[in-house]
VEXSENU-64540 format. One record per residue: x, y, z of N, C-alpha, C in turn. Coordinates in steps of 0.2 Angstrom, whole numbers, plus 5000, padded with zeros to 4 digits. Layout:
REM VEXSENU-64540
XYZXYZXYZ
...
***
This chain:
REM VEXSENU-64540
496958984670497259054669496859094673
497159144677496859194681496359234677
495859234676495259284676494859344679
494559394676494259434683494159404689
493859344689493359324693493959314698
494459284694495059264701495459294703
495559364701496059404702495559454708
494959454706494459484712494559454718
494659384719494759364724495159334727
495759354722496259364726496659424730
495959484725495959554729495959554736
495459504739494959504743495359464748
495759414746496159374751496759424753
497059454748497559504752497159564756
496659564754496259604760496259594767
496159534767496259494773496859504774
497159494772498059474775498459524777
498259584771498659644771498559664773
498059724773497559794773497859834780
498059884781498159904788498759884789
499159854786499959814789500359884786
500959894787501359924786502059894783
502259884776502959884774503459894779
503759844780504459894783505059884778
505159834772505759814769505459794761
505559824755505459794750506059804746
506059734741506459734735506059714730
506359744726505959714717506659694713
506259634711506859614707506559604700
506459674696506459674689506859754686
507159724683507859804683507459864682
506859854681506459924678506359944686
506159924691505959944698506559934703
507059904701507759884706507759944710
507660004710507960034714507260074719
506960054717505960084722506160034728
505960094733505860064738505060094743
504760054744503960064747504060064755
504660044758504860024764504260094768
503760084774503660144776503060174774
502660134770501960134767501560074773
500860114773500260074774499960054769
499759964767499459934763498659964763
498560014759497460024760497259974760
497459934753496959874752497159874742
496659834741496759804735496359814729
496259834723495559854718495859814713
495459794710495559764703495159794698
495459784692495059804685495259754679
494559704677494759684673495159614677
495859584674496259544675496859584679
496859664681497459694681497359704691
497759674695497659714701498259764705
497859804708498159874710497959854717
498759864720498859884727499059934730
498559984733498660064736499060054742
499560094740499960094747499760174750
499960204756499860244760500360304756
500260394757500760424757501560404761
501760454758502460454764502660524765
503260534769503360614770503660634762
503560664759503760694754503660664746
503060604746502960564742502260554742
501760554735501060554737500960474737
500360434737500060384740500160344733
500560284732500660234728500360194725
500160154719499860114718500360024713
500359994718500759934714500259904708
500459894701500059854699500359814696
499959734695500359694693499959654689
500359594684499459554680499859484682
499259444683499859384684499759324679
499359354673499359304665499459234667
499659194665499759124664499959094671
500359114674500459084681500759124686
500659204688500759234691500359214698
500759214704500259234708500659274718
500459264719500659294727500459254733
500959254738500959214743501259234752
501059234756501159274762501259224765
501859224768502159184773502159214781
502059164786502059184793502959184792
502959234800503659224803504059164803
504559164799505059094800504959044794
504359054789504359014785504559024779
504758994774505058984768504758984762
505059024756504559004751505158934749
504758894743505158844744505558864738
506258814737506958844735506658854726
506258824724506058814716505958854714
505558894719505058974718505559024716
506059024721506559094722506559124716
506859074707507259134704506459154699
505959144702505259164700504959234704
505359254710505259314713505259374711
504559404709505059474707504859534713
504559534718504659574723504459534729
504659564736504659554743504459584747
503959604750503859624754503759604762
504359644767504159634773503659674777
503359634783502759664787503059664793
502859744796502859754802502959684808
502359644805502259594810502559524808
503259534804503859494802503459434797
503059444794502859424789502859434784
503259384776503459414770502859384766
502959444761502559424754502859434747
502659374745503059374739502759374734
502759414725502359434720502759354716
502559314714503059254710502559244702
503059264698502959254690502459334688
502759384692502159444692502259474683
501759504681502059524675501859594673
502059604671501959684668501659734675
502759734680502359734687502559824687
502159874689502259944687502159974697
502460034695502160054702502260144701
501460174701501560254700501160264706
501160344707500760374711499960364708
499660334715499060324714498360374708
498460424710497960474704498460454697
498860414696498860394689498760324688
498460294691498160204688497960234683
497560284678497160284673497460264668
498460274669498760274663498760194660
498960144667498860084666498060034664
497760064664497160044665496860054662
496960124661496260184659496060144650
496560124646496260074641495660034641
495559984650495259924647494459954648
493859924647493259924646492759904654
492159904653491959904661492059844662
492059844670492159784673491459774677
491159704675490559694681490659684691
491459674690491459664696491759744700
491859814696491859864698491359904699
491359954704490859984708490660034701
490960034697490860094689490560044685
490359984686490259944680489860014674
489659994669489460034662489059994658
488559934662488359894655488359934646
487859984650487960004641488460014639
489060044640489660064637489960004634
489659944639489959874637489959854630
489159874631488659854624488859884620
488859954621489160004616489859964613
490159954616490959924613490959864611
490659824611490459764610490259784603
489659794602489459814593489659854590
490359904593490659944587490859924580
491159854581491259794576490959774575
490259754572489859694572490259624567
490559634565490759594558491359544566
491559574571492159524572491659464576
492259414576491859334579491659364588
491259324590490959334596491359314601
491659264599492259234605492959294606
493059334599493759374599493559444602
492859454602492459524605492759514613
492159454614492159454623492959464625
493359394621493959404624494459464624
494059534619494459604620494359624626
495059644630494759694638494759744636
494459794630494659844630493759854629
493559814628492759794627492459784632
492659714635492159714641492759694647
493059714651493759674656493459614661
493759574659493559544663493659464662
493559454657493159404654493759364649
494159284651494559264649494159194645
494559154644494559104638493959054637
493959034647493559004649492659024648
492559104651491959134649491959134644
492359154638492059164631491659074627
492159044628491958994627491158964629
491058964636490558944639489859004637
489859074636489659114633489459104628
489859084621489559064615488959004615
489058964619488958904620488158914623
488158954629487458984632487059034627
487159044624487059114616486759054612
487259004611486758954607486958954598
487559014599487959024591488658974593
488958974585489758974586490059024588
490558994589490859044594491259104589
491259084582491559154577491059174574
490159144575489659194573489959284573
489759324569489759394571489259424577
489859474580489559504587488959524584
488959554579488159584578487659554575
487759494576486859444574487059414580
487059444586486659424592486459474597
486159454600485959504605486459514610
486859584609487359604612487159614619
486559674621486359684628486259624632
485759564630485859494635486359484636
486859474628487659454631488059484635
487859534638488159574642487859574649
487359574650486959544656487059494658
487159444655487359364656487859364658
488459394657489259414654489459404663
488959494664489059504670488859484677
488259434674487959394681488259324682
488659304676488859244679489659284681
489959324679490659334683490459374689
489959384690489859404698489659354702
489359294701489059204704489759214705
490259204700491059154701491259174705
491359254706491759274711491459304718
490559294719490359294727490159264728
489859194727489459154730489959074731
489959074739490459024740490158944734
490758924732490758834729490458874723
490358944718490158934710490758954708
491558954709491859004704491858944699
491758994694492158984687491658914686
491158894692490558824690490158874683
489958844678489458874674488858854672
488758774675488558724673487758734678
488058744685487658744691487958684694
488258624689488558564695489358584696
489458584702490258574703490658534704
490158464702490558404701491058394697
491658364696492258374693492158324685
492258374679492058354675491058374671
490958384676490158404677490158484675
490758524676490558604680490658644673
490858604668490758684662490558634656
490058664651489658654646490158614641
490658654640491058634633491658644634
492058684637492758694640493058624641
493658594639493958534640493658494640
492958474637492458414637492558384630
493258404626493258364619493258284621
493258254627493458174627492758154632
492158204633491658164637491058194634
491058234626490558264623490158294626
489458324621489358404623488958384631
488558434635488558384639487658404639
487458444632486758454632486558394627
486958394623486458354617486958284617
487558284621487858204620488258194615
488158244610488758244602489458254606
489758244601490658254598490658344600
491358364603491358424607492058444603
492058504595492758524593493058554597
493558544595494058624597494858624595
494858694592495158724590496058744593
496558734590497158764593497258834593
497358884597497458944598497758964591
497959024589498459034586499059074590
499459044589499959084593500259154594
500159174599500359254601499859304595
499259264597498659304596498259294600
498059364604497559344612496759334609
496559384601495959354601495759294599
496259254596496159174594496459114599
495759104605496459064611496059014608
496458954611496058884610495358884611
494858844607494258864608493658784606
493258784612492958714611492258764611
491858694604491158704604490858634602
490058624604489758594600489358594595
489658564588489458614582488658584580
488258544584487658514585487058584588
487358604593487058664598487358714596
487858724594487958804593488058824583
487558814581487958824574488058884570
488258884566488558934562489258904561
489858974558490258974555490758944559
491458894556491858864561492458904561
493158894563493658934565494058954561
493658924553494058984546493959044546
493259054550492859124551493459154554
493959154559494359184565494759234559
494759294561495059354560495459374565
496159424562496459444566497359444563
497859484566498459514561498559424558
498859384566499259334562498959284557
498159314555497959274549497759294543
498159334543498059364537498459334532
498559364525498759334520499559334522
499859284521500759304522501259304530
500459294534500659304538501059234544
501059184539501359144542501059104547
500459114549500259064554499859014551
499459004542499358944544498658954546
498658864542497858834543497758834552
497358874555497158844563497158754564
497558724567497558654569497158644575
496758564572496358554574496558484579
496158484584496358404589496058354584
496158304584496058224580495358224583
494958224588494458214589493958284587
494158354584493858374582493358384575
493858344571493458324566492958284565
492758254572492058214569491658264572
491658314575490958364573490958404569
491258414564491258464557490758474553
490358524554489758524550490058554542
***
């Protein structure tokens, strides 16, 4: 799943491709924007916040300077074809906007979600919600910190995972975070060192996204299978102490409870009864959290 670390750089790759080119032709095909047309804008370039990225188009005569924003969640992504070439016929009914270039080049937004397009001095409305970002020139560690320990009592893993707290930071960080912290991952935010956790937070999602061959490596090795501590290692165990590696089923259409692997040898504390949150509340129909067959030989 796209994370800061990969939506930064895929800032960075339409940077390259775009920046300086000029729309001549767009469509959107989602009925909320069917009728916008950006035809006749300069591409500035590309900012991201968080998982959410904004692309700054150019004023026009009688129209101030735009900002496309798009999230591409689960399988969102974009793709820039030379002159004459095709996206392939599977992608098409996945299209939700088009954009032609001067230099007979299209680009296409495929699986975009929650795709918006205001005048640029109002990104705040979209955005202005989530929490700092390490990879923006405003980063706020304190503020991080500060939002991070407003709750002390919530799990460590459903903190990090809030972008309203720190942006940036998706399923795979939080996991690999608890694991380097040396807790469970539903320890309370407030019996651990919130400020390290925010400096660590911030220096490995800035490794991921600018040092060529580290994204999303946690480990230091980028060998396949090798590169993250506990994330999908339930069938090759922990890979510090050797044990049995839990993990837990999401709860469904709840973002703070995503699937979650730990080793309950190296990170102890409370296990995933500790998870708070609407859909677990009393009546609420979700149920015991399901566990994988191989999670339970590490149950403390």
């Amino acid at each position: 799943m796209p994370e800061g670390d990969s939506v930064w750089k895929l800032a960075r790759r339409l940077d390259r491709q775009l920046r300086g080119h000029t729309v001549v032709r767009s469509d959107f095909r989602t009925p909320r924007l069917a009728t916008r047309d950006v035809a006749g804008r300069e591409v500035l370039g590309h900012d991201t916040h968080g998982k959410h990225l904004l692309t700054r188009l150019s004023a026009t005569a009688g129209s101030p300077a735009a900002t496309l924003h798009s999230h591409l969640r689960m399988d969102g992504s974009w793709s820039t074809l030379a002159p004459g070439k095709r996206l392939p016929a599977k992608l098409h009914p996945h299209v939700r906007l088009v954009l032609g270039l001067e230099d007979d080049r299209t680009v296409h937004g495929i699986r975009l979600h929650d795709l918006d397009l205001v005048p640029t001095d109002r990104e705040h409305d979209l955005v202005g919600h989530l929490g700092p970002d390490p990879l923006r020139e405003d980063w706020d560690p304190a503020e991080a910190v500060r939002r991070l320990a407003a709750d002390p009592r919530r799990p460590l893993v459903s903190a990090l995972l809030d972008q309203r707290a720190l942006a940036g930071l998706g399923n795979l960080w939080a996991n690999e975070l608890a694991f380097l912290t040396g807790v469970s991952p539903w320890t309370p935010v407030g019996d651990v060192d919130v400020e390290r956790l925010v400096e660590r937070s911030a220096t490995m999602l800035r490794h991921s996204a600018t040092v060529e061959g580290a994204y999303q490596v946690t480990t230091g090795s980028s060998a396949r299978g090798d590169d993250h501590w506990v994330t999908g290692r339930q069938r090759r165990g922990c890979r510090r102490c050797g044990g049995p590696i839990s993990v837990t089923a999401e709860v469904p259409g709840d973002a703070a409870n995503r699937r979650t692997w730990w080793c309950p040898a190296c990170q102890p504390g409370p296990g995933p009864e500790a998870r708070t949150g609407p859909a677990l509340r009393p009546g609420a129909g979700a149920g015991r959290p399901r566990r994988s067959s191989r999670s339970s030989r590490g149950r403390r």
